[in-house]
C-alpha positions, 0 to 999 in steps of 0.5 A: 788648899786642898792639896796643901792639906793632902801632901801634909796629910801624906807627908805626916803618914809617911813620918810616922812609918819608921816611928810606928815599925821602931815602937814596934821593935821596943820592949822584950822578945825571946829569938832562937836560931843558930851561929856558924863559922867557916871552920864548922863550928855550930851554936844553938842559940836561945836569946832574950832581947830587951830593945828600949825606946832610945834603942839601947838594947841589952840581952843575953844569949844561951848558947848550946854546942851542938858540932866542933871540929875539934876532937878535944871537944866533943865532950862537951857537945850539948853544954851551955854558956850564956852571953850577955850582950848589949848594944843598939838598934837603928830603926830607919836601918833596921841594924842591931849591933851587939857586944858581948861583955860577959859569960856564964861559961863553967865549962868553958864552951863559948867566947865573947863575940860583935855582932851587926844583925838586920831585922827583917822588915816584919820584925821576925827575923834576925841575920848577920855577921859576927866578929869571931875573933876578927876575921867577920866570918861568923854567921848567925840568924835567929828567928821571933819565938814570941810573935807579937798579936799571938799567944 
């Protein structure tokens, strides 16, 4: 009897493991990092992130040109756009996939983009691939700026 109570003991704490890391993962959390691509385009990125308790996740990134390649664009070096994405978050794979479906962009420095990041298992880091117009050679990686448990 004592072993039947164990194993369900232990069976219990193992169901609630992804429960515990995907509470963990709800709510608002603010992320910077960057986006690259093969022909050396480089973003700054500040991304607010809203995950809900379902997974539904919805946000926006503000994103900064920091290098183009193109000569006709070092003007705009250091202008912003921001994109609004929403999506979903897998707790059991740690996999967020992300749509752009809207930008602020006057001055035209950014484009919509599908994203599919893996959350690291501590939850402070975010990395992946991006569509970049089909060719999935986009690279971006964003770290945690609003650490859970710290001021």
């Amino acid at each position: 009897m004592n072993r039947r109570i164990a194993a369900l003991l232990v069976l219990s704490l193992l169901l609630a493991i992804p429960a515990a890391l995907d509470a963990q993962q709800t709510g608002a959390s603010r992320w910077a990092g960057q986006w690259t691509s093969p022909t050396g385009f480089l973003y700054l990125a500040e991304m607010r992130l809203e995950i809900g308790p379902g997974g539904a996740a919805e946000g926006a990134i503000t994103w900064t040109l920091a290098h183009s390649p193109r000569e006709s664009e070092l003007p705009k070096l250091g202008q912003k756009g921001v994109e609004y994405v929403r999506g979903r978050y897998d707790g059991a794979s740690r996999v967020l996939a992300l749509e752009g479906y809207r930008k602020e962009d006057p001055l035209d420095v950014i484009g919509l983009d599908t994203y599919r990041l893996l959350l690291a298992e501590n939850g402070l880091a975010l990395a992946g691939l991006t569509s970049n117009h089909g060719d999935w050679q986009g690279r971006f990686w964003a770290t945690r700026v609003d650490r859970p448990g710290r001021p």
